[in-house]
C-alpha atoms as a printed R data frame, in Angstrom:
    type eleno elety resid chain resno      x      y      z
1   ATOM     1    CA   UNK     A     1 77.100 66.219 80.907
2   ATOM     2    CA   UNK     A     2 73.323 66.395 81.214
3   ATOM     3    CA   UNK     A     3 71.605 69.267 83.750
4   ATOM     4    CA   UNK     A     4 68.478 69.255 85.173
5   ATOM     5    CA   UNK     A     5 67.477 72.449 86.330
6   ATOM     6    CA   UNK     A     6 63.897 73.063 88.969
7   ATOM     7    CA   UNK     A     7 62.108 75.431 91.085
8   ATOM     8    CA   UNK     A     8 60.661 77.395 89.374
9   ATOM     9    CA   UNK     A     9 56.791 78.898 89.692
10  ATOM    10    CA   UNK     A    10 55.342 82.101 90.072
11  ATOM    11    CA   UNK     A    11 56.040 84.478 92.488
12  ATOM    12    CA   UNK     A    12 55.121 88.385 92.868
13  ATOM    13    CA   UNK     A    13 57.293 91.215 92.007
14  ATOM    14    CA   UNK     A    14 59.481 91.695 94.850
15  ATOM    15    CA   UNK     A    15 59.338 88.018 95.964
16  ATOM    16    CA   UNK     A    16 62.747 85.711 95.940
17  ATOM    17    CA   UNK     A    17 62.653 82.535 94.277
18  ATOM    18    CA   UNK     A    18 65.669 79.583 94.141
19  ATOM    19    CA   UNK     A    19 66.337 77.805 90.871
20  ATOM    20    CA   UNK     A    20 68.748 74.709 91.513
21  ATOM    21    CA   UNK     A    21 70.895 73.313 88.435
22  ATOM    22    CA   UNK     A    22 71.897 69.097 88.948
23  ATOM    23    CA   UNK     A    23 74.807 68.340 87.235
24  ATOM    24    CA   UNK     A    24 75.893 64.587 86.082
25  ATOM    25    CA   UNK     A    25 77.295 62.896 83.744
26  ATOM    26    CA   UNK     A    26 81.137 62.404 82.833
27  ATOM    27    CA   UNK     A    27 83.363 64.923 84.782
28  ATOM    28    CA   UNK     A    28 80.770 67.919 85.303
29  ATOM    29    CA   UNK     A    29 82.892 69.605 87.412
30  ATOM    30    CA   UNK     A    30 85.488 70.010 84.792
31  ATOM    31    CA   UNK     A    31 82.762 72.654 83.137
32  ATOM    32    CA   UNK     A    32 81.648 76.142 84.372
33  ATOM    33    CA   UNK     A    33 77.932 76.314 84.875
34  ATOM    34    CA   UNK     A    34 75.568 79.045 84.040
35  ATOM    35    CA   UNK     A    35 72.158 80.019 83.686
36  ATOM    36    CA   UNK     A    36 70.467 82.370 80.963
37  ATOM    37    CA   UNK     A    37 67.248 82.872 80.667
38  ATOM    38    CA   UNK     A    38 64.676 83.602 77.932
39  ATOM    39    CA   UNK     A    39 61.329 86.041 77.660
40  ATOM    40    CA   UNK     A    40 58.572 85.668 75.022
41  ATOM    41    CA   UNK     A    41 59.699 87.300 71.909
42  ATOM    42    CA   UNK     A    42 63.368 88.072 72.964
43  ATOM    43    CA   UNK     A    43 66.315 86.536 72.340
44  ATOM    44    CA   UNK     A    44 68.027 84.525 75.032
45  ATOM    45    CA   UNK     A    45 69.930 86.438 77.907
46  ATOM    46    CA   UNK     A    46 73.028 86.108 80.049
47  ATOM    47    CA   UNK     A    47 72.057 86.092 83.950
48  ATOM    48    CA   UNK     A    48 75.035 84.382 86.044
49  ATOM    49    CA   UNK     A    49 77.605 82.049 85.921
50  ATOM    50    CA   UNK     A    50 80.218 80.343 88.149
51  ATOM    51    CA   UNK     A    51 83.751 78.233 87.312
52  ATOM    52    CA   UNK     A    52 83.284 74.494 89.501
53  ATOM    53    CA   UNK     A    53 87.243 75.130 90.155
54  ATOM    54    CA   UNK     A    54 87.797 78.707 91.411
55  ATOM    55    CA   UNK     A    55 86.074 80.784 92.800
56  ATOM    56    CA   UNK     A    56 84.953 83.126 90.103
57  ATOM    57    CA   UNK     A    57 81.287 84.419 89.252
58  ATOM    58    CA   UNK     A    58 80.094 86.744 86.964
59  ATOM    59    CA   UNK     A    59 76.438 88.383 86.790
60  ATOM    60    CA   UNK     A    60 74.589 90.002 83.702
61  ATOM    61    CA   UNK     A    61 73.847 93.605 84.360
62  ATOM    62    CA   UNK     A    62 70.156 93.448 84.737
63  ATOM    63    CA   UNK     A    63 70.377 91.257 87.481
64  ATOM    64    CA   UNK     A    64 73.497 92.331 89.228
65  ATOM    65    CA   UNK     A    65 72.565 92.860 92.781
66  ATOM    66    CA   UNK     A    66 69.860 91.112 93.224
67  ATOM    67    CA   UNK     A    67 70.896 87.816 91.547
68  ATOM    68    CA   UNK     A    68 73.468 85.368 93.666
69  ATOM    69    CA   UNK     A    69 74.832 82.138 92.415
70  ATOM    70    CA   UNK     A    70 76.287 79.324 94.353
71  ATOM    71    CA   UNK     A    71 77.526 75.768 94.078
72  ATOM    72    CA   UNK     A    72 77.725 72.583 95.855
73  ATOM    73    CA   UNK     A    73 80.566 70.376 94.816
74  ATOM    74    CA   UNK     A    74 79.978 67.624 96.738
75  ATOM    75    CA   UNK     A    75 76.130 67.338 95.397
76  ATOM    76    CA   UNK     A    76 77.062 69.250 92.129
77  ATOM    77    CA   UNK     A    77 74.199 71.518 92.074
78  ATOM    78    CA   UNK     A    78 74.628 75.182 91.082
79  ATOM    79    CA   UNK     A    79 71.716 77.549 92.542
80  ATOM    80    CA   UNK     A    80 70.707 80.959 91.423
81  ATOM    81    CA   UNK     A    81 69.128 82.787 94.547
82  ATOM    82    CA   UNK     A    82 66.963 85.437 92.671
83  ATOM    83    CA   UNK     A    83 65.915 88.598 95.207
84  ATOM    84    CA   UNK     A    84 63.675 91.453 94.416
85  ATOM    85    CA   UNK     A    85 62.077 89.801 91.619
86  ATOM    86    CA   UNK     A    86 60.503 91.997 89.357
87  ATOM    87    CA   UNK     A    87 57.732 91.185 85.969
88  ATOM    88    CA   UNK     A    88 60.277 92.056 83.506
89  ATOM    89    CA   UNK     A    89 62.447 88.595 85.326
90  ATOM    90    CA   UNK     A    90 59.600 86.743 83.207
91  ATOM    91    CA   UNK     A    91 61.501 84.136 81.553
92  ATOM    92    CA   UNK     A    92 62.333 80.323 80.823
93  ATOM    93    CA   UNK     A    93 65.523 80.359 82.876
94  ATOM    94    CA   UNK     A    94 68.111 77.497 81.769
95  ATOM    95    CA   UNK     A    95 71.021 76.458 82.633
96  ATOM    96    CA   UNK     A    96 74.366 75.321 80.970
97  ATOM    97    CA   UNK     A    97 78.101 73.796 80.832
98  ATOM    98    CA   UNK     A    98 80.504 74.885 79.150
99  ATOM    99    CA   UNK     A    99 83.955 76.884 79.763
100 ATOM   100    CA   UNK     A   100 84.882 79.800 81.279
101 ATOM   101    CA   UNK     A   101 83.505 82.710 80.927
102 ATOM   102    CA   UNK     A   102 80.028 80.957 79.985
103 ATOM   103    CA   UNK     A   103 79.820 83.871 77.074
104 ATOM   104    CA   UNK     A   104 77.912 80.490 75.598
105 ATOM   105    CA   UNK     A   105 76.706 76.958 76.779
106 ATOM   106    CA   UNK     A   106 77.907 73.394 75.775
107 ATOM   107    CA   UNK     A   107 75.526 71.375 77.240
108 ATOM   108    CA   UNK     A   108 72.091 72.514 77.699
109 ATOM   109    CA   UNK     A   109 69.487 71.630 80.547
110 ATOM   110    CA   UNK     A   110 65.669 71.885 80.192
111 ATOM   111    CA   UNK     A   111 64.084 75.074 80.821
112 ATOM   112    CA   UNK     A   112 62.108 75.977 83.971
113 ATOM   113    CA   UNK     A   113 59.205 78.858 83.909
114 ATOM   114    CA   UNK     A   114 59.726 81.948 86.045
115 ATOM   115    CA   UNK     A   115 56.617 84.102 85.880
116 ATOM   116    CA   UNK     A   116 56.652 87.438 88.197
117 ATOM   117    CA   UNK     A   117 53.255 88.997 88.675
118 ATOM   118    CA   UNK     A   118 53.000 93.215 89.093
């Protein structure tokens, strides 16, 4: 499976920005798909995740509420709507395949830079 994750940039602290996750390869769908995210000097973090087959999603706690994920099965893409962005959102956010309950990724994208100005 090989992801290919975009959009993001830098925004200000209460701004929204969209990441979008591209999933190919053999049989993505057969995979849940998550993203987690990483800040300068901190180990890598849990933000959202959703199961291609049901309709189950789960959210980290520091972004619960303001974080929504969503898929596309028929262009397998998973996005992460992020709302009320605030600086301490500064990550590399990536995203990842693997099984339910994404506690830990399979198959790793590329990382894409959020950056969230005060």
């Amino acid at each position: 499976v090989q992801l290919q994750a975009s959009g993001g940039g830098l925004v200000q602290a209460g701004d929204s920005l969209r990441l979008s996750c591209a999933a190919s390869g053999r049989n993505p769908s057969a995979y849940a798909v998550g993203w987690f995210r990483q800040a300068p000097g901190k180990e890598r973090e849990f933000a959202a995740a959703i199961n291609w087959r049901v309709s189950q999603v789960r959210y980290g706690d520091s972004v619960k509420g303001r974080f929504t994920i969503s898929r596309d099965n028929a262009k397998n893409t998973v996005d992460l709507q992020m709302n009320s962005l605030k600086p301490e959102d500064t990550a590399v956010y990536y995203c990842a395949a693997g099984p339910w309950p994404m506690t830990r990724g399979t198959y790793w994208g590329q990382g894409t830079q959020v950056t969230v100005s005060a």
